[in-house]
VOTORKOL-744356 format. One line per field, with one value per residue (C-alpha): z, x, y; residue number from 1. Coordinates in pm, whole numbers, plus 50000, padded with zeros to 5 digits. Last residue first. Layout:
<recs>
zz	[Z,...]
xx	[X,...]
yy	[Y,...]
n	[NUM,...]
</recs>
This chain:
<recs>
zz	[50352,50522,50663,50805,51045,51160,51385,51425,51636,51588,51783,51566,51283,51137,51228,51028,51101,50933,50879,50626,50398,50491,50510,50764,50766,50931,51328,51590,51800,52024,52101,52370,52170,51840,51570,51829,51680,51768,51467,51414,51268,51125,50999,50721,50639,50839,50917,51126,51336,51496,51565,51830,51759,51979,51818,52008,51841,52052,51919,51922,51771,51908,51774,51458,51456,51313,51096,50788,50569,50736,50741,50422,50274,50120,49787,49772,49445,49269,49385,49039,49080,49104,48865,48579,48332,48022,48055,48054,48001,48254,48502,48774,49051,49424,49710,50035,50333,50647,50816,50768,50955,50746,50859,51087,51188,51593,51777,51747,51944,51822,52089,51907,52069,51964,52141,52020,52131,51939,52154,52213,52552,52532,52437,52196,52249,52043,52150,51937,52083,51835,51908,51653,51736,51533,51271,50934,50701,50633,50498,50722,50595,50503,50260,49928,49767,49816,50094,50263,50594,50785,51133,51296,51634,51574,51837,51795,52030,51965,52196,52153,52378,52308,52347,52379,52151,52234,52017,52076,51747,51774,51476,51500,51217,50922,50634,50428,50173,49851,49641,49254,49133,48882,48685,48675,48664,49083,49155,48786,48881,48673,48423,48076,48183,47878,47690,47834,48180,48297,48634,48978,49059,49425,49481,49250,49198,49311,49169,49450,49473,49760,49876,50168,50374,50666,50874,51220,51315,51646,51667,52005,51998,52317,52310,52295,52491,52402,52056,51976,51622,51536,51303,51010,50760,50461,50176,49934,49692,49320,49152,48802,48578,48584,48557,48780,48817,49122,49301,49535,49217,48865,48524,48695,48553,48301,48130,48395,48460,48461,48611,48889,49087,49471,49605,49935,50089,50482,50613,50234,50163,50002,49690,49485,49222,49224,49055,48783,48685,48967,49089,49413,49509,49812,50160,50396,50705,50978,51347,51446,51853,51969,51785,51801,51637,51338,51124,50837,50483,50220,49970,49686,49303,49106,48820,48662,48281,48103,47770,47879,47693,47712,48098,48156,48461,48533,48866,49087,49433,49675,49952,50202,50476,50758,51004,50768,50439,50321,49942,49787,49420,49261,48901,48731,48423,48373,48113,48123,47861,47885,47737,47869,47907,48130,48284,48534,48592,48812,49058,49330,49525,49241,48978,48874,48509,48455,48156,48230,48013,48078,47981,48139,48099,48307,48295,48502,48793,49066,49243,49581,49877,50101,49921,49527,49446,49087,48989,48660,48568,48321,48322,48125,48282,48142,48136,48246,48485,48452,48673,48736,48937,48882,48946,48931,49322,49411,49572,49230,49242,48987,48984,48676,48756,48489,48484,48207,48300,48161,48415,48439,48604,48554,48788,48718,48779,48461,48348,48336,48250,48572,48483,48709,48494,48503,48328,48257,48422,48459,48675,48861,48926,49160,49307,49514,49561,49787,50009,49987,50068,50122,49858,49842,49578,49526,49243,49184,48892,48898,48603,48651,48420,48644,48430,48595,48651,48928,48715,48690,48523,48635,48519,48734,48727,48900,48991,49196,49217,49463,49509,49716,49908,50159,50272,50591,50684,50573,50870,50990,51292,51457,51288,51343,51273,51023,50833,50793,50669,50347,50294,50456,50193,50105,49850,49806,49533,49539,49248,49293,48976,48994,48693,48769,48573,48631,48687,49065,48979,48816,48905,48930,48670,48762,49078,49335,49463,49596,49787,49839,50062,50222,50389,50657,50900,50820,50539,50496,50262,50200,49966,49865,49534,49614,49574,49351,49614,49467,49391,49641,49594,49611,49700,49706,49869,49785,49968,49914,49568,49303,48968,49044,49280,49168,49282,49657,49962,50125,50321,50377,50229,50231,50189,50134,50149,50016,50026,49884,50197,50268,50039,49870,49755,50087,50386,50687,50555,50428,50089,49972,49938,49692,49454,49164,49183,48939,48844,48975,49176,49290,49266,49532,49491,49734,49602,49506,49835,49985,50173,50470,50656,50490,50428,50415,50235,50317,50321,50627,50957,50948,50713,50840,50895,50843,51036,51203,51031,51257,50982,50760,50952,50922,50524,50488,50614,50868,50777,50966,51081,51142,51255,51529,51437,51505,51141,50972,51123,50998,50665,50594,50645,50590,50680,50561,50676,50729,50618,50581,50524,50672,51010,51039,50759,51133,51331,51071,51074,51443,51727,51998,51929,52177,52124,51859,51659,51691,51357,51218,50823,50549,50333,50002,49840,49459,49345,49020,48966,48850,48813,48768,48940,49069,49335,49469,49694,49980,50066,50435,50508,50862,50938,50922,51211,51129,50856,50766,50475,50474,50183,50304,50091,49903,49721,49509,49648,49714,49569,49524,49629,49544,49676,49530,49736,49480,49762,49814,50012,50233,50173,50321,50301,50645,50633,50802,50656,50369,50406,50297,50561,50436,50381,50093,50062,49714,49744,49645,49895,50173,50058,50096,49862,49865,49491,49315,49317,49355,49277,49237,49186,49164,49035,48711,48865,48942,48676,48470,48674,48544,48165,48203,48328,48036]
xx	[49299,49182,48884,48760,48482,48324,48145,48041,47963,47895,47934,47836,48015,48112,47790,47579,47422,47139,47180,46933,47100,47447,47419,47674,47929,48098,48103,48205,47938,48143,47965,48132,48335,48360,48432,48339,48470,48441,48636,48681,48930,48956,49286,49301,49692,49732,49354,49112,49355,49082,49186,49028,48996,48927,48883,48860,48812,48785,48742,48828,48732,48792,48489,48528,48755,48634,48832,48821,48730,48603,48192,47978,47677,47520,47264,46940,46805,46562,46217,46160,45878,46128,46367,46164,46477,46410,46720,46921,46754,46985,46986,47161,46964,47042,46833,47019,47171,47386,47672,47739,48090,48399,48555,48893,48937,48925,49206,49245,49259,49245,49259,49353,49318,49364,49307,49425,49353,49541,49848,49863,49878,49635,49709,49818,49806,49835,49826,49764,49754,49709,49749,49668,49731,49707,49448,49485,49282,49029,49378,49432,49401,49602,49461,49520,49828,49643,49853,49798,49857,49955,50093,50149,50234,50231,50168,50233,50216,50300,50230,50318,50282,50331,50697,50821,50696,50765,50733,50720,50678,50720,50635,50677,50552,50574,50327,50361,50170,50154,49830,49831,49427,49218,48928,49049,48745,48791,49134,49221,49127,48853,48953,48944,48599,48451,48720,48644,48748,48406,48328,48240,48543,48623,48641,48922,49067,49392,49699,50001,50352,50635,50453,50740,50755,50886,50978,51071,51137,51150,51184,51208,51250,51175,51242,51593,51666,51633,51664,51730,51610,51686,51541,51570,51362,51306,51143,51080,50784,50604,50306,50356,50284,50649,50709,50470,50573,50629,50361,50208,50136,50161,50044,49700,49612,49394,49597,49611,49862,49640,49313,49188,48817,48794,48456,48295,48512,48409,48289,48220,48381,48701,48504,48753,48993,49282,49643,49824,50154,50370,50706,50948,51269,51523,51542,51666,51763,51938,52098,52154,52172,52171,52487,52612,52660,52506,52470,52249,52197,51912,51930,51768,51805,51537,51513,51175,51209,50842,50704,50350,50228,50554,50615,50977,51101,51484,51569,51885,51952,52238,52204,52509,52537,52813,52925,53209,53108,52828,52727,52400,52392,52023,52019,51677,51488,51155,50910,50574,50256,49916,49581,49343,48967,48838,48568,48429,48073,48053,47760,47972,48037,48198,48079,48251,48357,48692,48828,49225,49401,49680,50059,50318,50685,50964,51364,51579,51904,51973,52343,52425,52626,52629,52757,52758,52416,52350,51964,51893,51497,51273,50959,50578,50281,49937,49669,49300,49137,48803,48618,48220,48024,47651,47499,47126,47126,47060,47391,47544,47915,48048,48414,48569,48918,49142,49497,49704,50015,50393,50661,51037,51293,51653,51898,52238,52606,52583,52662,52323,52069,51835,51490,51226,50893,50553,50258,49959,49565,49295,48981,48844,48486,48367,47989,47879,47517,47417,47170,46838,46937,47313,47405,47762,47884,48267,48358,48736,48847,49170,49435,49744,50022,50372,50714,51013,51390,51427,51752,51470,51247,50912,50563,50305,49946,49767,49401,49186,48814,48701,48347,48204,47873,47804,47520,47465,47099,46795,46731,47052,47319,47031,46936,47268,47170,46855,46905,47324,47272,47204,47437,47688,47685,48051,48208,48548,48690,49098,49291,49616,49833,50113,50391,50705,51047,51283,51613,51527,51286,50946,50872,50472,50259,49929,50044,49797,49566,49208,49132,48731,48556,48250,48199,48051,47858,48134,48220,48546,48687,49064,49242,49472,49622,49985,50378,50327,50129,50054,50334,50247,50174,50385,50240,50443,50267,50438,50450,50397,50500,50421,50485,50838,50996,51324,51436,51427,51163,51211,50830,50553,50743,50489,50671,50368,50480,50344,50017,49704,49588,49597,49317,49313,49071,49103,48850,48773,48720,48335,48358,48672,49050,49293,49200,49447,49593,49915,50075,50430,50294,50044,50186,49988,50119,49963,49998,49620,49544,49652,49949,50041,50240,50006,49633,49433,49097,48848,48531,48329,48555,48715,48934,49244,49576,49853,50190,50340,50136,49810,49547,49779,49688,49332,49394,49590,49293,49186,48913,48651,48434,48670,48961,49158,49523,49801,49653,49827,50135,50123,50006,50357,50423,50759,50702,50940,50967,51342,51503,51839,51948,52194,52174,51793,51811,51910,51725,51394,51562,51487,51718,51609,51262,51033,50764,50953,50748,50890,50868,51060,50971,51216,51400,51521,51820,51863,52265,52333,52726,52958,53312,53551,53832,53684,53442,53315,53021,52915,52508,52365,52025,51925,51561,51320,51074,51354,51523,51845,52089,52417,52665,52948,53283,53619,53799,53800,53792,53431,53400,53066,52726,52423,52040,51679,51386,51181,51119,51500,51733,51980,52332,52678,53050,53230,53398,53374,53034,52935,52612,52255,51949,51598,51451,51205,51146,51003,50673,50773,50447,50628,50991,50995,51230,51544,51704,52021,52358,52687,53051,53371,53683,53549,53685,53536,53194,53158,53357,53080,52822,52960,52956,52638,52526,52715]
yy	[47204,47512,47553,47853,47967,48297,48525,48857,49076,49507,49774,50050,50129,50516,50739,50907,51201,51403,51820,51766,51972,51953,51557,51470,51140,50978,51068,50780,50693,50509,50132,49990,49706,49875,49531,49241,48889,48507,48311,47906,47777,47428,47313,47024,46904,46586,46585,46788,47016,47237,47619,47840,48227,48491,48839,49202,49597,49894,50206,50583,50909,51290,51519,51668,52013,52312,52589,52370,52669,52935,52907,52816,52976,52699,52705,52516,52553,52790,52888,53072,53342,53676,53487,53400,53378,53472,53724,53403,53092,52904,53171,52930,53047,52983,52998,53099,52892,52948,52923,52511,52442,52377,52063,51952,51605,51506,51345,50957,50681,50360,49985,49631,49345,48922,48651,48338,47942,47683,47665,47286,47313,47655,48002,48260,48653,48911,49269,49604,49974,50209,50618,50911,51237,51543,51413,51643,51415,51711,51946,52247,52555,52857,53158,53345,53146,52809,52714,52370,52228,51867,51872,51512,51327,50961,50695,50302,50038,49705,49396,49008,48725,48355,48350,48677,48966,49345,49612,50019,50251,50646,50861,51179,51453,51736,51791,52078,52140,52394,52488,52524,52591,52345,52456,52833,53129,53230,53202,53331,53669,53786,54057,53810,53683,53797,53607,53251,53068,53024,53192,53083,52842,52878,52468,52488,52129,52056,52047,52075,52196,52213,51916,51959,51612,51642,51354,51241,50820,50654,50285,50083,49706,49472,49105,49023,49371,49774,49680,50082,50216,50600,50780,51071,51162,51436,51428,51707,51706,51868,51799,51830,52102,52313,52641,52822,53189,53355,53581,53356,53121,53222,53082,52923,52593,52492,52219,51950,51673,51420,51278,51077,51109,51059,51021,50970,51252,51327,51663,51736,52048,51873,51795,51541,51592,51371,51453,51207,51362,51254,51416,51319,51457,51278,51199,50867,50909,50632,50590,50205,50127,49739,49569,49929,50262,50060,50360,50393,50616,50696,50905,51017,51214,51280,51459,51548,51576,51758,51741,51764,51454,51251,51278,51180,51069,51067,50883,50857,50632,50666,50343,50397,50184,50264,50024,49886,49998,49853,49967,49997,50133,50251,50379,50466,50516,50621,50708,50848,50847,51077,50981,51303,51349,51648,51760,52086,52225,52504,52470,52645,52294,52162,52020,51677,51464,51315,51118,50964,50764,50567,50495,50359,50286,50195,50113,49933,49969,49784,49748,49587,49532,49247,48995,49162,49095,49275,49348,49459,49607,49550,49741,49841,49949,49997,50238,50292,50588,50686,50904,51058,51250,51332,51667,51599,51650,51298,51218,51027,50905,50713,50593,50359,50204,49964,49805,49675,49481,49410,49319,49213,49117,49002,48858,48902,48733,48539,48173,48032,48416,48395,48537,48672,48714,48908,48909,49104,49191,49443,49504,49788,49890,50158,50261,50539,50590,50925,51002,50919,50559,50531,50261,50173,49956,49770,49570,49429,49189,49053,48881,48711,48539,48434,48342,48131,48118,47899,47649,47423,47611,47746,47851,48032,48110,48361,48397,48727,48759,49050,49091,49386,49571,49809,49991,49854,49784,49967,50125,50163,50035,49903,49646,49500,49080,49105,49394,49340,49016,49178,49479,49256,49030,49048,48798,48682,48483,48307,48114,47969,47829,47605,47473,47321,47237,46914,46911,46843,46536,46468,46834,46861,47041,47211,47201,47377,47631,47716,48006,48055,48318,48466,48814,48933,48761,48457,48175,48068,47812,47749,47575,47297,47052,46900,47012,47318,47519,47849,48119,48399,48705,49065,49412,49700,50002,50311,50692,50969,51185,50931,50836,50660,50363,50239,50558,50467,50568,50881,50839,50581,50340,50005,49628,49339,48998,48670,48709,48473,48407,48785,48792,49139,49413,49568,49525,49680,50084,49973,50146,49899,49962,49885,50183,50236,49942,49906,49568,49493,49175,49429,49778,50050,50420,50651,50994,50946,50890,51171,51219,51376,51084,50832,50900,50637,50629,50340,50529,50365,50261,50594,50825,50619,50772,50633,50771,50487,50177,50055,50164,49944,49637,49628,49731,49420,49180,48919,48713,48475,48747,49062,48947,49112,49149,48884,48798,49057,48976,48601,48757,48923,49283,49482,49872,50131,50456,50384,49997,50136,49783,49512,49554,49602,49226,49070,49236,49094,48765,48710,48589,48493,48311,48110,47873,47638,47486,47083,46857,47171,47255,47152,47375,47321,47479,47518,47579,47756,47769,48068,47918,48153,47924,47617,47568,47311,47229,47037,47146,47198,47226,47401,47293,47527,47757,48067,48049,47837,47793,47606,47569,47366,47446,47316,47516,47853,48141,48316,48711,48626,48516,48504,48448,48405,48346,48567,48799,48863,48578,48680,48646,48519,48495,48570,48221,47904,47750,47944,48124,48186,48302,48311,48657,48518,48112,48051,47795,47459,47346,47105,47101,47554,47652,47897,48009,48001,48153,48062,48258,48244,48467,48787,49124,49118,49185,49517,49654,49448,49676,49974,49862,49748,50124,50272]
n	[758,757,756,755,754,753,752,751,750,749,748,747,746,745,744,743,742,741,740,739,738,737,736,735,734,733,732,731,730,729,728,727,726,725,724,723,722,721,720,719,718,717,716,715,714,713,712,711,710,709,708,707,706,705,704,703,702,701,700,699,698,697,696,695,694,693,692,691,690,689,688,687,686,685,684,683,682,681,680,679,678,677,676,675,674,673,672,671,670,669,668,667,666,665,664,663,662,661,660,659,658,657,656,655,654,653,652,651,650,649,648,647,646,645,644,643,642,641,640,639,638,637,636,635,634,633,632,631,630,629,628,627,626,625,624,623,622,621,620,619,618,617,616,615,614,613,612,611,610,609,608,607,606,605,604,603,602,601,600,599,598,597,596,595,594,593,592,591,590,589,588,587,586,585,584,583,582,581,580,579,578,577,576,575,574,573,572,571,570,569,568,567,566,565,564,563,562,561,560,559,558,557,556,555,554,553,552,551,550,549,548,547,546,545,544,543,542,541,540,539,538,537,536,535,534,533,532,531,530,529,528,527,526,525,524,523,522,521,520,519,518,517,516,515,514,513,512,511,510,509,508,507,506,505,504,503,502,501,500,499,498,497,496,495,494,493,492,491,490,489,488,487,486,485,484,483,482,481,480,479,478,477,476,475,474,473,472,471,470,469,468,467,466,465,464,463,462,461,460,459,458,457,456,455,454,453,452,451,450,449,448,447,446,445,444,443,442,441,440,439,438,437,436,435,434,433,432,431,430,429,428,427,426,425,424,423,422,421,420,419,418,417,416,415,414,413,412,411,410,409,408,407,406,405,404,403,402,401,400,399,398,397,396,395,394,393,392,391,390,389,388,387,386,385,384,383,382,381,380,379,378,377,376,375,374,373,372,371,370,369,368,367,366,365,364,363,362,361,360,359,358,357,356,355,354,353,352,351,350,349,348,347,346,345,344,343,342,341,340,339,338,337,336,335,334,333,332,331,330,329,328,327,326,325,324,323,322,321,320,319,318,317,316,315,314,313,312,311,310,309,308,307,306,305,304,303,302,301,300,299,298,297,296,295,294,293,292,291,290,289,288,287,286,285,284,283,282,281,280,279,278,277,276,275,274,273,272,271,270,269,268,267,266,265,264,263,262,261,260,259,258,257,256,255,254,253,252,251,250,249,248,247,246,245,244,243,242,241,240,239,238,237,236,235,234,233,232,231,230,229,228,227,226,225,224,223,222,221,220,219,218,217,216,215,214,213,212,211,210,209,208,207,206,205,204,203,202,201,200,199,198,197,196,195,194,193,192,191,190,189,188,187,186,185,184,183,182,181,180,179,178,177,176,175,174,173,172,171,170,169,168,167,166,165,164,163,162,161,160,159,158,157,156,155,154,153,152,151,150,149,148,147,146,145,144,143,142,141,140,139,138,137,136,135,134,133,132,131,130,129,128,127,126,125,124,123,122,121,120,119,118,117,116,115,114,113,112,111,110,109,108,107,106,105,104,103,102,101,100,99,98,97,96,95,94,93,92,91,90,89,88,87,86,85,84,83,82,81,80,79,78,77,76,75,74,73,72,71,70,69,68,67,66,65,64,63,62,61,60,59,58,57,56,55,54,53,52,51,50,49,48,47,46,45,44,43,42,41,40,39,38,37,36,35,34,33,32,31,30,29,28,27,26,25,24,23,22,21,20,19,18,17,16,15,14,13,12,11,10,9,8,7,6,5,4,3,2,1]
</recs>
């Protein structure tokens, strides 16, 4: 049926061409360049892929032009005959001149053309405008600055986006699922931002062609590798080290010719080590932290652009807190992708196949070890249909993992569970522009196999250009996911987060009313407005709610085991897992400016995040109320190779559940043999009300300059001075209950660093 829609779509057209944006000097795919037909109204924009098409064209005559912003214009004569349907590559070249001021960018343009609400669009070149920490900027220094995130601190490296946890977080790397993208020490993600192409993250009413979670989606896409001539980078720093290396593995002998390019990056941290020696200060034993990320993709292309990309990663983080607690996570996986353009159609296919892996341990010395597992694959093909301006997707999804979860909560109560689990999705998305108005209706079925379960999903998103300068939008729709996270929420702040499925041992009633469904459950709802207040200044402001109308979570007020003698206990207190609603509601207000060689953004967010359990009201630990980020770029110098970059956080205090008091605890593990008027027994906690404390207020200061070295005709040089916490806030982490010892998040703390890139 859906084919036989988007045929209606098509037979209307006279014409049509299609084909696919390069950059000359590395072959790499240009995304968001512009495509048009000189004297008419005809045009496109290029997708990720660098692919473009357009229809509806007459035939005749034409000049094909494409531009982007720091290219050349190239212009192309073409035919067109009746029906014809013609593949036409494009090549751009790179301006001998960088322009130092822009008027119009490509991002108002796209504003125009897309609801584009709760949804973030970052390339490297923004990432970088941020201070770098050593030699290396990084994704997850840039996310902490996204309306809405909220970052657990410098240590941990959870974000929680516009009231989600982490878990709800979906992260897709070149259509490959992440389960954890972000390391111990909360300035560094699992990936190079050399090796980045674009990154787009919903934090809220985000399409159907996104499923299996109820927050938000990071979509992560890579680049190609240089198929034009053999590079890399090198970087070394107090920090970390790193190598990039790409290249052609096969060149095109000509334009009907087919390419093939790999690109391969490593990074290495040895803070743990230098740590001792050069912040001494900051612990005893130096920084705890430890990772290598290996990352390599290959890619085959035709010459018509159609083309076929093999990857594979391996991730390691460790965390050693002596006497305190070792935390240590692996993930690795790999799979395939491909972007295929059938000759004589109107379609551009897609798919992806992947396998992804994530093991958790978590040991604090208390002989109650924590443990996760979480494997699976992915499976999709989806349809994409560019009619001009408007639009129809639709596809298919499968995945499958297994899940094998081991924890005792704070109660002593042991609690496991080992699941495989399989989902299936299907989904319909239509854009259409009509006039000023853009509608973008979405619909998703999910099926999950193992509890026999259909979620529907319908969502919306709409826009209004009022004006050139004024556009009103809102997006909303219904979310489900099966897999939930179990973690200890009494911990001041969460070290581990362990993943598991839709679980069995679940209450049969919540508040009263009966639970029907296993899933966790959400509403979204946003609306914004965006005002270019001039060519330089843009103001966004966006509201949501987001109604997690229901939650798994793990019972922290488990004392009983759910057997027959237990039959009168409530269920609150002999249930592994417990339902729980949310409700997170906030502002987010974003402010950028950037003229010539300056740029500024600042970003506040107002936001209200609780959770029911049916008994009591609390406030979630990630519940900040404001958060403020000031970030400013600056670049100078004749030859503009000087950069200072600033970034200033406030943010108001996190909630925690104070310490009341302790007793001695006895397990009775030999029953009535049990020696209990001689047995010490083990420390147990008498805890205040839950989460009815708030963390002191935290803030920092971070500041990079960089200078850059041209070396040779394509070597750079860059050299990094950085200052991560400028005047030294002592910034709560973490507390030890039992010791009542304090650790802060980082110190002040310099570094420096150089790259080459050649």
């Amino acid at each position: 049926m859906l084919s036989v829609a988007a045929v209606c779509f098509v037979q209307a057209q006279n014409a049509s061409i299609k084909g696919f944006v390069y950059d000359a000097g590395n072959g790499e795919p240009m995304p968001f360049a512009s495509v048009f037909i000189k004297g008419t109204t005809l045009a496109s924009f290029t997708d990720l892929n660098g692919y473009y098409s357009i229809v509806k064209i007459k035939p005749g005559k034409y000049i094909l032009a494409a531009s982007t912003l720091g290219y050349d214009s190239t212009f192309v004569e073409i035919e067109l005959k009746e029906d014809d349907v013609i593949n036409k590559k494009i090549v751009l070249k790179k301006k001998n001149v960088e322009l130092t001021q822009v008027e119009i960018s490509a991002e108002r343009q796209t504003k125009k053309t897309e609801v584009k609400i709760a949804v973030e669009s970052v390339t490297p070149k923004e990432i970088q405008s941020l201070p770098s920490v050593g030699a290396e900027g990084d994704i997850v220094q840039y996310m902490q600055v996204v309306p809405g995130v909220v970052s657990s601190g410098d240590q941990g490296g959870q974000l929680y986006i516009r009231g989600g946890t982490p878990v709800q977080n979906k992260v897709l790397l070149d259509g490959m699922v992440i389960y954890n993208p972000f390391h111990s020490i909360g300035l560094f993600s699992v990936f190079d931002t050399d090796i980045l192409k674009n990154t787009d993250v919903y934090t809220a009413g985000f399409g159907a062609q996104y499923g299996g979670r109820i927050s938000s989606v990071m979509d992560i896409t890579t680049r190609d590798g240089n198929k034009k001539r053999f590079g890399g980078k090198v970087s070394a720093g107090t920090f970390l080290s790193k190598l990039l290396l790409e290249g052609p593995i096969k060149k095109a002998k000509d334009e009907n010719d087919g390419t093939a390019s790999f690109i391969f990056s490593v990074k290495n941290s040895y803070l743990d080590q230098t740590s001792k020696s050069l912040y001494k200060y900051a612990s005893d034993n130096g920084l705890p932290y430890s990772f290598n990320d290996i990352y390599g993709k290959v890619v085959v292309n035709s010459a018509s652009g159609s083309k076929v990309s093999f990857f594979g990663f391996n991730f390691t983080d460790k965390v050693n807190y002596s006497g305190l607690a070792r935390y240590d996570w692996s993930s690795s996986g790999g799979g395939m992708n491909f972007v295929l353009v059938p000759g004589t159609s109107k379609v551009l296919l897609r798919g992806n196949l992947a396998f992804s892996s994530y093991k958790i341990s978590l040991d604090e010395g208390d002989d109650k070890p924590r443990s996760s597992l979480v494997n699976g694959f992915n499976l999709g093909f989806n349809w994409l249909y560019f009619l001009n301006n408007d639009e129809i997707n639709y596809g298919i999804e499968v995945q499958g993992f297994k899940t094998d979860f081991d924890f005792y909560n704070y109660a002593n109560r042991h609690i496991s569970q080992a699941d495989n689990t399989t989902e299936f999705g299907l989904f319909i998305r239509y854009k259409k522009i009509i006039n000023k108005l853009i509608i973008d209706p979405s619909f998703r079925v999910q099926y999950y196999a193992s509890i026999s379960e259909f979620s529907p999903e319908p969502r919306l998103g709409l826009k209004y250009n009022i004006s050139d300068k004024v556009r009103l939008k809102a997006a909303g729709g219904y979310y489900a996911q099966n897999l939930i996270a179990a973690n200890s929420d009494r911990d001041v702040v969460n070290f581990f987060y362990g993943f598991l499925s839709a679980p069995d041992d679940l209450p049969t009633t919540f508040d009263g009313k009966t639970i029907k469904k296993k899933l966790q459950l959400a509403r979204h709802a946003v609306a914004g407005v965006e005002v270019d207040i001039n060519k330089h200044l843009d103001l966004n402001i966006e509201g949501y709610i987001k109604d997690f109308y229901q939650l798994s979570n793990i019972n922290r007020d488990k004392v009983y085991d759910d057997v027959a003698n237990n039959y009168d206990k409530p269920d609150s207190t002999k249930k592994s897992f417990i339902v729980e609603q949310g409700l997170s509601r906030g502002v987010d207000v974003v402010l950028k400016y950037e003229y010539r060689r300056f740029y500024a953004w600042l970003v506040y967010s107002l936001g209200f995040n609780t959770r029911n359990t049916g008994n009591y009201t609390y406030a979630p630990h990630f519940d900040r109320r404001h958060n403020i980020n000031i970030v400013s770029s600056y670049k100078l110098g004749k030859k503009v190779d000087w950069e200072v970059d600033v970034r200033w956080n406030f943010g108001s205090g996190f909630p925690f559940t104070q310490t009341q008091g302790f007793y001695p605890y006895l397990n009775f593990q030999d029953g009535l043999a049990t020696d209990y008027p001689h047995d010490n027994g083990q420390m147990g906690i008498i805890y205040g009300p839950y989460n009815n404390k708030r963390l002191p207020t935290y803030h920092r200061l971070d500041i990079s300059i960089k200078k850059q070295f041209q070396v040779a005709r394509n070597s750079e040089l860059e050299v990094v001075a950085s200052v991560v916490n400028v005047y030294n806030r002592k910034n709560v982490f973490y507390i030890d209950r039992m010791s009542y010892k304090v650790i802060n998040q980082l110190p002040i703390m310099p570094s420096i660093g150089a790259s080459l890139t050649f």
